[in-house]
N, C-alpha and C positions, 0 to 999 in steps of 0.2 A: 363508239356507240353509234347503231346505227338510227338514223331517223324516225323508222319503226319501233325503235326498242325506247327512244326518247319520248317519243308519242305515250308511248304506253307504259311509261317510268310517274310523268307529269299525271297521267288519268290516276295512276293508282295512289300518286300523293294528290291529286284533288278529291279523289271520291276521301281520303283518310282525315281530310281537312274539314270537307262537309259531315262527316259522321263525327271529329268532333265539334263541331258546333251546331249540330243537333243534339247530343249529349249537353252540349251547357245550356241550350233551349230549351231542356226539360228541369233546371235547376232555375229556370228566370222569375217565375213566378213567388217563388221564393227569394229569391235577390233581391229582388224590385218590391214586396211587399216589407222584408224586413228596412230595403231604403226609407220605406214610405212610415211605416213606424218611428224611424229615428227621426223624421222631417216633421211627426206629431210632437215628439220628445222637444226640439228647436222650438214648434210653436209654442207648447207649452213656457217656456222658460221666455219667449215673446211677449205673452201676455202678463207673463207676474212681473216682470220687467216694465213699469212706468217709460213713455217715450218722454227724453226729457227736451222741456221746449226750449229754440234760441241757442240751438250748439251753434259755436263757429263751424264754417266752408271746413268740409272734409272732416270732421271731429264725428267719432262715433260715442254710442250708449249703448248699453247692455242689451236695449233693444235690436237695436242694428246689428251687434257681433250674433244674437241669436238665430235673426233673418238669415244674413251673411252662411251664416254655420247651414242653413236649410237651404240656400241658394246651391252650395255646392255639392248636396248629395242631389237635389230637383235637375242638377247638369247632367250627372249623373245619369238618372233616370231618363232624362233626355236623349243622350247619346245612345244607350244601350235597346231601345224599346223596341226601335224598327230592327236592328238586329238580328233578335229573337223573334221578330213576329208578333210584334206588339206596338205599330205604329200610332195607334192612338195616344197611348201610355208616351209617346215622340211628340207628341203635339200638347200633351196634355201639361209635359215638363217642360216645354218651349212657352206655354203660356208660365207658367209658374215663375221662367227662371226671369221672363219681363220683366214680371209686377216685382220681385225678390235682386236682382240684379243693381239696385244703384244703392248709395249710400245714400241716404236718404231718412227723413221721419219714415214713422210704417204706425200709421194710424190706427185703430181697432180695425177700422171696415176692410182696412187691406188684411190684418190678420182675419178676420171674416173671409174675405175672399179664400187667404191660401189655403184655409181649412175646406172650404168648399173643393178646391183641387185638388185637394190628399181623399177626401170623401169621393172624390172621382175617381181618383185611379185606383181606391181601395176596391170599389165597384166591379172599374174592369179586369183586375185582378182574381177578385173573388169570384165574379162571372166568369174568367176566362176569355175574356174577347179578344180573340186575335184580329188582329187586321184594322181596317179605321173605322169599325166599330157601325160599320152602314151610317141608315139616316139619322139615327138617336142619335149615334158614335158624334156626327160630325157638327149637328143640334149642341152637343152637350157641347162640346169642343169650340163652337160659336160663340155659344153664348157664353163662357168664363173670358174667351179671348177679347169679345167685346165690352166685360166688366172692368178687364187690366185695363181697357184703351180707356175708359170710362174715369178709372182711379188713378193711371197715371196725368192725366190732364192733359189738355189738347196742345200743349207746346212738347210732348212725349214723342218720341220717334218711337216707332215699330221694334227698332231695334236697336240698341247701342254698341254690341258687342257684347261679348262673352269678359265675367273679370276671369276666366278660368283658360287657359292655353294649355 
């Protein structure tokens, strides 16, 4: 095969590669919304869930496995957003997967929070906003980020890792 026919073997499987993942960019908004329904379904089953006080280091509660369960489709939603052209909905799941990510109590105000983040991306979703959403997009994106920093307390790192690989 010559160099030119190789050239032009790799172009016709890239353009075949971007055409389909523009075909699954036109199913994302539906992914990512029915994500965001099942992470309503987790809060719900959060809140009727008592957090119970005084577990021992590492013991969970019905609360925490419901968290947990909404932590790993929010990763989810995370990874997938900028993808598709929806990088806010990347930022939006990166704040979510903070506040959602440790084992941990998850007091009301943080279930408060995460509803307000599912209320966010139901938003961008249903508006459509691609991209980081301008000055609202980055406003809105601020200020949930700066609530996680707020609830998780000031000995909280930015980041602990991902429990999901």
């Amino acid at each position: 095969m010559t160099d030119d026919s190789k050239e032009g073997e790799m172009a016709r499987r890239l353009a075949r590669a971007e055409a389909a993942v523009a075909d699954l960019a036109k199913s994302y908004v539906g992914w990512a919304s029915a994500d965001v329904e099942k992470c309503v379904e987790h809060l719900a089953l959060a809140r009727a869930a008592a957090p119970t006080g005084n577990l021992p280091e590492g013991a969970v509660d019905d609360r925490i496995i419901a968290v947990q369960a909404l932590y790993a489709i929010a990763h989810n939603i995370k990874g997938q957003g900028s993808s598709f052209g929806f990088p806010l909905m990347t930022r939006l799941g990166d704040s979510l997967c903070r506040l959602t990510r440790g084992k941990r109590p998850f007091p009301d105000s943080d279930l408060n929070l995460i509803q307000a983040h599912l209320d966010a991306m139901r938003l961008v979703l249903a508006q459509g906003i691609r991209g980081d959403g301008g000055e609202l997009g980055a406003k809105l994106a601020q200020r949930l980020e700066g609530l996680v920093t707020e609830a998780m307390g000031p000995g909280a790192q930015a980041s602990t890792g991902d429990l999901i690989r």
